[in-house]
C-alpha positions in Angstrom: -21.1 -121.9 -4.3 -22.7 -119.1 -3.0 -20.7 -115.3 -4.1 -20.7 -113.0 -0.9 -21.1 -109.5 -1.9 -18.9 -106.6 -0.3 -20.2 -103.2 1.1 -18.8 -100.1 0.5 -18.8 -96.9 2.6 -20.9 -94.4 1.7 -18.9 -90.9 0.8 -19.8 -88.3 3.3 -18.6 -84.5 3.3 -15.7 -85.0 5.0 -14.8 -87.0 2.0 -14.3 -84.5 -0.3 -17.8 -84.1 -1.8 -18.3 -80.3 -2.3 -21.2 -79.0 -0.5 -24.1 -77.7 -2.8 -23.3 -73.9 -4.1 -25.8 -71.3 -1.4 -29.1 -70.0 -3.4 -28.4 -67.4 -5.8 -29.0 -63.9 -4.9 -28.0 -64.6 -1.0 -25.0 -62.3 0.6 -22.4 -64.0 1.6 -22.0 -63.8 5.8 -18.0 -62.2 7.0 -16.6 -64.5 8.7 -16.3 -63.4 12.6 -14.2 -60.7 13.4 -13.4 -59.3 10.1 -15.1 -55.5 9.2 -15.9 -55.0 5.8 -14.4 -51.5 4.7 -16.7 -48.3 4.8 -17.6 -47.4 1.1 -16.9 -44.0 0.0 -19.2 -41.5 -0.9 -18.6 -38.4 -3.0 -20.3 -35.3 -2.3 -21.3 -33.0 -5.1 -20.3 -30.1 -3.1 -16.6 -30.9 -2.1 -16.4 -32.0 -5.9 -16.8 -28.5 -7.0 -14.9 -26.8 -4.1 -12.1 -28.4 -5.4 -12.3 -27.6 -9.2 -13.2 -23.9 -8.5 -9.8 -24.2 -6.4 -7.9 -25.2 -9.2 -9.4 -23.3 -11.8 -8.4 -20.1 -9.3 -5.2 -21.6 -9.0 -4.5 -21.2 -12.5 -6.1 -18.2 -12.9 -3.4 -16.8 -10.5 -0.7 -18.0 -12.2 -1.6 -16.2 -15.5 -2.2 -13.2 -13.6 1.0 -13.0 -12.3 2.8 -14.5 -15.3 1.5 -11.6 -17.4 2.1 -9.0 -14.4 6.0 -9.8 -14.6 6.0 -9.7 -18.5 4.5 -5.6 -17.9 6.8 -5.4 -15.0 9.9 -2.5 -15.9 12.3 -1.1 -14.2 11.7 2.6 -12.3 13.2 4.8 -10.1 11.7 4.7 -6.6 12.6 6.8 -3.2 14.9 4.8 -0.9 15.0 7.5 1.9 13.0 10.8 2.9 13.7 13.6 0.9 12.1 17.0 1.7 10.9 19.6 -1.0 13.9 21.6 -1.8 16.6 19.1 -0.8 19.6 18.1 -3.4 18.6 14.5 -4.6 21.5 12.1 -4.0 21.9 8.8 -5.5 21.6 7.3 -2.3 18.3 8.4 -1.5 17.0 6.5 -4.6 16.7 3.0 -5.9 15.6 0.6 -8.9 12.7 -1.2 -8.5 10.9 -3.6 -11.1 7.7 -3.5 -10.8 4.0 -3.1 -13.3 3.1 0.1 -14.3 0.1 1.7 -15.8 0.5 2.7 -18.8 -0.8 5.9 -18.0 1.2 6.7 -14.8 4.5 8.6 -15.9 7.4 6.9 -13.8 11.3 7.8 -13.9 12.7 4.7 -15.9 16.0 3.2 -14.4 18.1 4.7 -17.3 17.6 8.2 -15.8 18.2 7.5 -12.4 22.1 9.7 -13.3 19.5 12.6 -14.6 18.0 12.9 -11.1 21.5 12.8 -9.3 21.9 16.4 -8.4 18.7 18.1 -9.0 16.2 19.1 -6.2 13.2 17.8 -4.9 10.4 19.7 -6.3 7.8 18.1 -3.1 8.2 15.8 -0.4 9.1 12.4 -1.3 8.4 9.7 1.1 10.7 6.2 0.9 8.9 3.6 -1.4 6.8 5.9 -3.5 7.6 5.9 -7.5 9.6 9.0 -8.6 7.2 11.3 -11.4 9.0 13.8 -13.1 7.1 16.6 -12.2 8.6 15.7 -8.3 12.3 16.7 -9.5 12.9 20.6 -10.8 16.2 22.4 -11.5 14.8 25.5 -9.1 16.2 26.5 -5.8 14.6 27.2 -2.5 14.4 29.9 -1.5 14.2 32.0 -4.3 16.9 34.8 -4.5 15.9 37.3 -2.7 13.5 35.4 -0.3 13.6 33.5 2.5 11.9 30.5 4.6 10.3 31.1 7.7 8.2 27.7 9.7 5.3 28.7 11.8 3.3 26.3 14.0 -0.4 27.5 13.6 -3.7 25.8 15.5 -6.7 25.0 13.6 -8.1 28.5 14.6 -5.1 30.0 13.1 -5.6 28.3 9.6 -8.0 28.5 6.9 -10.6 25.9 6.7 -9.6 24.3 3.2 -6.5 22.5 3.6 -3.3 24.3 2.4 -1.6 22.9 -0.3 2.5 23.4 -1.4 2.8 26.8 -3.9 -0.5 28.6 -2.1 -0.1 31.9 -2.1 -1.1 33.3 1.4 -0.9 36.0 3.5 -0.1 35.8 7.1 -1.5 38.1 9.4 -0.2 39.6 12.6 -2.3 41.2 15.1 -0.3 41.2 18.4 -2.5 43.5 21.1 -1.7 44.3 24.1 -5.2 42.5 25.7 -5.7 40.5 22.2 -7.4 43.7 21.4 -6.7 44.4 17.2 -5.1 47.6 16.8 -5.1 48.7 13.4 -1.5 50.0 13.5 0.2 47.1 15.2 -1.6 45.3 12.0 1.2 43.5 10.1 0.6 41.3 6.5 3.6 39.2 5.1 2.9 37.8 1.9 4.3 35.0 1.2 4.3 31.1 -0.3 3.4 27.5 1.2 6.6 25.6 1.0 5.7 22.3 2.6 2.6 21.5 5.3 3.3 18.4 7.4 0.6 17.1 9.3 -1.6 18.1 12.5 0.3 16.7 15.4 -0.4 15.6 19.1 -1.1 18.6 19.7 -3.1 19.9 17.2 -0.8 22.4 15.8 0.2 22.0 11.9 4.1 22.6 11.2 3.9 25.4 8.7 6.7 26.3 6.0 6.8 30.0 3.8 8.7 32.0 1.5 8.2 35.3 1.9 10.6 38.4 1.2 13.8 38.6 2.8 13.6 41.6 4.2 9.9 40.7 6.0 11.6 37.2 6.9 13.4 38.8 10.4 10.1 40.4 11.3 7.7 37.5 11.1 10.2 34.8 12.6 9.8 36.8 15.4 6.1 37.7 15.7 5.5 34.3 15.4 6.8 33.6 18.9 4.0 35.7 19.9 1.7 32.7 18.6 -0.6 35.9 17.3 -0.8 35.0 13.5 -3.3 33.8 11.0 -3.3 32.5 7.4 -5.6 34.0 5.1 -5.7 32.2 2.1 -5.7 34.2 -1.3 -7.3 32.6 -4.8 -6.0 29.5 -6.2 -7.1 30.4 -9.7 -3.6 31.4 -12.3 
């Protein structure tokens, strides 16, 4: 009796038998459609941009830190107050801010010290108060008086004047602008405050001189005849 022998099918791929593994070293292919993502690059130069930003950062933050620990409490100007003027309490403030050591401020504490006294210069709102800006003296003195003249820049000397000069304004009034040696008049007198040159050139002038001359010059100097001589500086 003959056996009859039975023939299998031969497995094929679709069978389950795994495909052999792609040569080593070979990049794989993306399938269609899909973009790899870009790869990011670090630049040297934005890498230290942004640590020198942060160290500065920091930097400023001790700065300031150690600025508020200095920081103290002054008396500063809240409103104009001209040379001469009573010094109310409204016309000043408290302000906390960093001094120099070296800059002599009002401290807070005193600010019912200043209440009352006078203005020994202009003070302009915002600036610090220095004690040498306050004084106890009046202006005019007795037996003087104030007299404001608006001079040109002929009429003044060439150094600028400064508050406490001592001057002497000169009238010369001709008939022609001719100088006549007994129409000559000099008041002596002292800067009180200089404000600046204005639109029109002219600089609002403030003196003391005597009482009894004060009458005289107030009116000469409607005459717009005057000049300033300036006498030594040197005490």
């Amino acid at each position: 009796m003959k056996s009859s022998t039975i023939e299998l099918p031969r497995p094929s791929a679709r069978n389950g038998v795994k495909r052999s593994a792609e040569p080593a070293g070979r990049a794989s292919v993306p399938e269609a459609g899909v973009v790899p993502p870009p790869r990011m690059r670090r630049r040297p130069a934005v890498v230290a941009l942004s640590l020198a930003l942060v160290v500065l950062g920091a930097l400023l933050s001790v700065w300031a830190y150690s600025s508020l620990g200095n920081a103290q409490q002054v008396i500063a100007v809240r409103a104009d107050i001209s040379r001469g003027e009573v010094i109310t309490e409204e016309a000043l403030q408290v302000v906390r801010v960093g001094v120099d050591p070296a800059l002599q401020v009002v401290p807070a504490a005193d600010l019912g010290l200043l209440v009352g006294q006078r203005a020994g210069a202009d003070l302009r709102a915002g600036q610090l108060v220095v004690p040498s800006a306050v004084t106890t003296e009046v202006v005019p003195h007795a037996g003087f008086s104030v007299v404001g003249l608006s001079l040109g820049a002929g009429q003044l000397p060439a150094d600028a004047l400064q508050v406490g000069d001592a001057i002497r304004v000169v009238s010369t009034p001709g008939q022609q602008g001719d100088v006549v040696e007994a129409e000559l008049r000099v008041f002596d007198g002292t800067v009180i405050s200089v404000a600046p040159v204005d639109a029109s050139g002219n600089v609002a002038l403030v003196v003391e001189v005597a009482a009894l001359q004060a009458p005289e010059l107030a009116a000469r100097s409607a005459s717009g005849k005057l000049a300033i001589v300036l006498d030594s500086r040197e005490r």
